[in-house]
PLY file of the C-alpha trace (Angstrom):
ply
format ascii 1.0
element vertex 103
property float x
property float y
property float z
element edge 102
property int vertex1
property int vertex2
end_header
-3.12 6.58 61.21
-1.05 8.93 59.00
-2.59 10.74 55.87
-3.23 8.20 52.75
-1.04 9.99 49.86
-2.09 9.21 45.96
0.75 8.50 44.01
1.56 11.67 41.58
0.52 10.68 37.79
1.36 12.59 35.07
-1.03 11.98 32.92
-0.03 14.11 30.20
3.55 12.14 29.94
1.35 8.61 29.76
-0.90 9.96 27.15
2.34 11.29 25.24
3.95 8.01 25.35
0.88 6.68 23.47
-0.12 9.24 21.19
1.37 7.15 18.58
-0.75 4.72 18.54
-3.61 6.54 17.73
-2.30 7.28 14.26
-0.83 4.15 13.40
-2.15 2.57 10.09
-2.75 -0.55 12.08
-5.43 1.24 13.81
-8.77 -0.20 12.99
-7.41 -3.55 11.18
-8.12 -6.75 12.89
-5.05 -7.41 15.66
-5.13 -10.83 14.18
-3.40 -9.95 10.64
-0.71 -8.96 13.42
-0.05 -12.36 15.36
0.03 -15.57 13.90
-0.33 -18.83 16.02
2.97 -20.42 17.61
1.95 -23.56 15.47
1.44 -21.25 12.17
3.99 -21.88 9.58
4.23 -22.02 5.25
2.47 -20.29 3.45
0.12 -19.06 5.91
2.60 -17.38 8.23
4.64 -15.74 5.07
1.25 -14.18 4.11
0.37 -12.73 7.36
3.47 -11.68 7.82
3.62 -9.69 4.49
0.31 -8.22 4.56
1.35 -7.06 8.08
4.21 -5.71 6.77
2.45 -4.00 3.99
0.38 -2.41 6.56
3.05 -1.34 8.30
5.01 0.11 5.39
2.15 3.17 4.75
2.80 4.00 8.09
3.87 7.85 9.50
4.78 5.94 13.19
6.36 2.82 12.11
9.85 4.02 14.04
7.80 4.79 16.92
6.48 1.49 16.67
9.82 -0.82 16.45
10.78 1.27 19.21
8.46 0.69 21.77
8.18 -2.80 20.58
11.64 -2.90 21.51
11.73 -1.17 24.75
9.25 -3.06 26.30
10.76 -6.52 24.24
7.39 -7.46 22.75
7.84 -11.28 22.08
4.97 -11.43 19.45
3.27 -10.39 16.26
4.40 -7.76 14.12
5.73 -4.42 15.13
7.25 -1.13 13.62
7.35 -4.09 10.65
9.07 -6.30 12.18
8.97 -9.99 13.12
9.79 -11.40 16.76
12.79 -13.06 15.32
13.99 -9.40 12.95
13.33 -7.54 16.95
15.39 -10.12 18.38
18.61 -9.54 15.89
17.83 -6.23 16.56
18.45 -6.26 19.83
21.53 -8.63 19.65
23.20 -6.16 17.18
22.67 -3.49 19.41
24.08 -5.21 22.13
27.14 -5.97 20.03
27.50 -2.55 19.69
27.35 -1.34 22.96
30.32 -3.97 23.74
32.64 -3.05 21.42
32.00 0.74 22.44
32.73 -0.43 25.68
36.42 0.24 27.10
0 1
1 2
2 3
3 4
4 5
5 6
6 7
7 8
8 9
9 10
10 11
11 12
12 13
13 14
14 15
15 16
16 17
17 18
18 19
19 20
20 21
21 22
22 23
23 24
24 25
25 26
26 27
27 28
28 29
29 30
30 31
31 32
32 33
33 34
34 35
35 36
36 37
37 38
38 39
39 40
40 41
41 42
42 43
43 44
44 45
45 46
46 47
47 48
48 49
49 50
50 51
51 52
52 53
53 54
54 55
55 56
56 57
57 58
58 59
59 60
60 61
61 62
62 63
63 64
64 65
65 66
66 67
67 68
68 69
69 70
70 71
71 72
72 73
73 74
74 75
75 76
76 77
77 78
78 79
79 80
80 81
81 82
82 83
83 84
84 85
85 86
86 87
87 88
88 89
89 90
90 91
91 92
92 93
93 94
94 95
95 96
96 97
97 98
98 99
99 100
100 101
101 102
């Protein structure tokens, strides 16, 4: 049999690409003031979402955030201060964009 080969990892790109979250001023909190159930709504849901938001609006890595929430298309909880739905017009305005750029 041929020689096994590891796959090359650069580690130090990986850890760079998560550095962020180390100083995010979500770090710490409980993940749930983050997510809300899929059967949350009222009152309930507008408070979680705008203590999250609070949170997120002392933050030094919020763009960060929003960013990779949108480059991987996180589907839930709040990110970079944003909602699901506020990532998903996001993304469709971007889109928009990149059409009418488009010849």
């Amino acid at each position: 049999m041929g020689k096994r080969t590891e796959p090359v990892v650069n580690i130090k790109a990986i850890e760079a690409s998560w550095v962020w979250q180390m100083q995010g001023a979500c770090r710490g909190k409980d993940s749930a003031l983050f997510y809300y159930d899929d059967n949350e709504r009222g009152d309930n849901k507008e408070n979680k979402t705008a203590t999250a938001k609070a949170i997120c609006g002392t933050c030094k890595v919020k763009q960060e955030c929003l960013a990779f929430a949108l480059q991987i298309n996180e589907r839930y909880g709040i990110w970079g201060g944003t909602t699901p739905e506020e990532r998903e017009s996001i993304k469709r305005r971007e889109y928009r964009q990149r059409a009418k750029a488009q010849p």
